[in-house]
N, C-alpha and C positions, 0 to 999 in steps of 0.2 A: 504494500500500500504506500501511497506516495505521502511521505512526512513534508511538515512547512519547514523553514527550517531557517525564518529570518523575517523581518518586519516585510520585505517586500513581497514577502507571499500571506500576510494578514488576512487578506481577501478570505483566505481558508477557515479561519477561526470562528466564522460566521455558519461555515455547513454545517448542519448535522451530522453527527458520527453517523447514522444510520441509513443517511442516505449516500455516505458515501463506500459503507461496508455495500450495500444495493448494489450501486454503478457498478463496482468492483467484481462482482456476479454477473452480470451481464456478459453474454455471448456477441452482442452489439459493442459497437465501437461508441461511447461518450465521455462527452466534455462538459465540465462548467466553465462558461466565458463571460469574461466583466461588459462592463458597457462599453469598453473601448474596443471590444472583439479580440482580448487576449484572455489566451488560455490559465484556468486557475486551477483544472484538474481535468487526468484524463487518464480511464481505468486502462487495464491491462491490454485490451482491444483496440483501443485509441492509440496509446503508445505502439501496438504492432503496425496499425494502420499506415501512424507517420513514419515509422523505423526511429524511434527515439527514445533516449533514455528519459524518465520521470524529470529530470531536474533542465533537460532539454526541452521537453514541453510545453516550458514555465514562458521560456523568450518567445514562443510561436501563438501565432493568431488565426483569426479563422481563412485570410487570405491565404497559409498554406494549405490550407485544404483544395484550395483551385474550383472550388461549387460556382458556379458562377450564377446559380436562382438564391444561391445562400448570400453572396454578396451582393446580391441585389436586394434581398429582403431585410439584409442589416443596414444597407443604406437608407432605402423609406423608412424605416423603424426610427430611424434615430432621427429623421426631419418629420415625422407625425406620429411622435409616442402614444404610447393609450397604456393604459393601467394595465395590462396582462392582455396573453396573446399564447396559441400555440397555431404551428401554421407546418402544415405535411405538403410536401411535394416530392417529385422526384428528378433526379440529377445526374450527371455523368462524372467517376470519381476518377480521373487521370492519374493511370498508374503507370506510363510513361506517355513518348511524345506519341507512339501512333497506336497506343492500346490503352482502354477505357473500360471503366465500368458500369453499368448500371446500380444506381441503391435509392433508396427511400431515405429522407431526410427528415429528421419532426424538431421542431424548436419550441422549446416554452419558455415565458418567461412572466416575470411580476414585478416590475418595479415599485413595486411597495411596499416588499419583503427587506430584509435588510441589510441582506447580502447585494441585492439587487443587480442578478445574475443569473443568466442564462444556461437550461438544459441544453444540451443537442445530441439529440440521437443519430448513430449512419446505422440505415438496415440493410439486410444483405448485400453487405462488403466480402465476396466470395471471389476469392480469385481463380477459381474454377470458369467462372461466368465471362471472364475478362476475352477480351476479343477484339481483335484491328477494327476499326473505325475507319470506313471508306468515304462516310457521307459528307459532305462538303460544306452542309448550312451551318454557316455560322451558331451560336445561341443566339436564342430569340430574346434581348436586352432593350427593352427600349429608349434609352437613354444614347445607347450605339448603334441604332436601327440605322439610319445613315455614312452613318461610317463603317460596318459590314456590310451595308450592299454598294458601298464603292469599291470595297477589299475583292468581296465576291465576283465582281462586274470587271475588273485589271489585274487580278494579281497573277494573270497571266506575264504581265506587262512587266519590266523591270522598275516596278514601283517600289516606296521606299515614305520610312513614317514623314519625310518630310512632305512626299506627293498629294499623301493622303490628307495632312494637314493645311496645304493650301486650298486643297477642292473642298473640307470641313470651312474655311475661314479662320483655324486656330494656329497657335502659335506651336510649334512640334513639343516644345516643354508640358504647356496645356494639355493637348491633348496625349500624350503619355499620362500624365496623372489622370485624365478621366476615364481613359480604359485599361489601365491597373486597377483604377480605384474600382469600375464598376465588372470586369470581369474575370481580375488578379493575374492578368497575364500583359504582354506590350503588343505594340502595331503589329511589329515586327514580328510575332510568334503565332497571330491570328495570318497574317499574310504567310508565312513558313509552309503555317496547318496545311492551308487548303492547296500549295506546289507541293507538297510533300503527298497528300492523301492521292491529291489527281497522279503525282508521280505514280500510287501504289498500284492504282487500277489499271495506268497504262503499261504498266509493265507484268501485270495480271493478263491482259485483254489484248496487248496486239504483242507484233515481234519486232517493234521499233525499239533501236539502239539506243543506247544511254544517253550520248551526246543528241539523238534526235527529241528524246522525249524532256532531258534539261531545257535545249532551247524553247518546246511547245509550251514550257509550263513560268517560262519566266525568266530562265537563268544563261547568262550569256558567255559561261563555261561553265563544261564539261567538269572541269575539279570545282569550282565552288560549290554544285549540285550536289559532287563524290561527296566531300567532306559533309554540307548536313544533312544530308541522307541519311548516313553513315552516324551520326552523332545523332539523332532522332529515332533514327531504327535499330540502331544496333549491327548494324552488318553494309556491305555494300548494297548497292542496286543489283547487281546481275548474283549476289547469293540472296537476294530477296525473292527476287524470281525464281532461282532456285527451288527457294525452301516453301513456294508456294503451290510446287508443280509437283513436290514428291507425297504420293499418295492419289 
């Protein structure tokens, strides 16, 4: 069980022992997180989830998580508080760059308790279920709704977060902090996604060459594609093909 173990983890002294022997039982992954969206505990499931040790957990927020309907529900939350709330959806939990999961998310909270601090459940975190992700739509954000369907619409293009922020009207600084803040991730890793995903298919679905399919998808060599390919998937392009052909 995870001890406090200094004034800056106080937060803790407010749980019930009871409910935190509970969490500690759970088969689910949960967190208690403060109102600034950092973690103040997270049972045995939580710590596997993120690969981290108890006292590790302490410095991480819910933006490691990568939820991007969870980051968007702590951002309205905190610009239209209400006295209590619990709110179920579900989500994609990124357990690497081209492999995802599905899970059920439940948040509760009270801010009139006196901890005033947030449950969060993840349900079936099963990495049995995890599987390449081909589909190309962006999340459905709408604070970003614009700015994913320019992404969507060029990122064929040798486009770049400064491109995208002139055709927004925003300053590149600007707009980095509003789709970190609102999806936890940069321009540059929503535009990656969808060259990387399209890379996956077209080298699923036809017999065009590496260099042919870097150029269709955006990239104006051969190695710069090699290398985030390669750092995203795990392996080259042509062992991806591979390993996709055997069986």
């Amino acid at each position: 069980m995870m001890l406090c173990k200094s004034a800056e983890f106080s937060e803790m002294a407010n749980i019930q022992p009871l409910t935190v022997m509970l969490l500690e039982r759970l088969d689910d992954a949960a967190f208690l997180v403060n109102l600034q969206g950092r973690f103040i505990y997270g049972n045995p499931a939580a710590r596997k989830l993120l690969d981290c040790a108890p006292e590790d957990l302490l410095n991480l927020t819910i933006s490691d998580l990568h939820l991007t309907s969870l980051l968007q529900f702590w951002s309205e939350r905190n610009l239209n508080p209400t006295p209590a709330s619990i709110l179920c959806f579900s989500d994609r939990y990124i357990l690497s760059f081209h492999d995802e999961l599905a899970v059920e998310v439940t948040v509760s909270y009270d801010r009139e308790i006196e901890q005033k601090c947030s449950c969060l459940l993840i349900h079936k975190v099963d990495p049995n279920l995890a599987k390449p992700s081909q589909d190309l739509t962006l999340p459905h954000i709408p604070k970003l709704e614009k700015v994913f369907k320019f992404i969507e619409e060029n990122y064929v293009r040798s486009i770049s977060l400064r491109d995208v922020a002139i055709e927004m009207g925003y300053c590149p600084s600007y707009l980095t902090d509003l789709v970190r803040r609102c999806s936890g991730k940069s321009v540059n890793y929503w535009i990656i996604k969808c060259r990387i995903n399209l890379a996956c298919r077209l080298l699923q679905e036809t017999n065009d060459s590496v260099n042919t399919i870097a150029l269709t998808i955006g990239y104006q060599s051969e190695g710069h594609f090699f290398r985030q390919f390669r750092q995203h998937c795990g392996m080259t392009p042509l062992n991806w093909r591979k390993s996709q052909q055997v069986g």
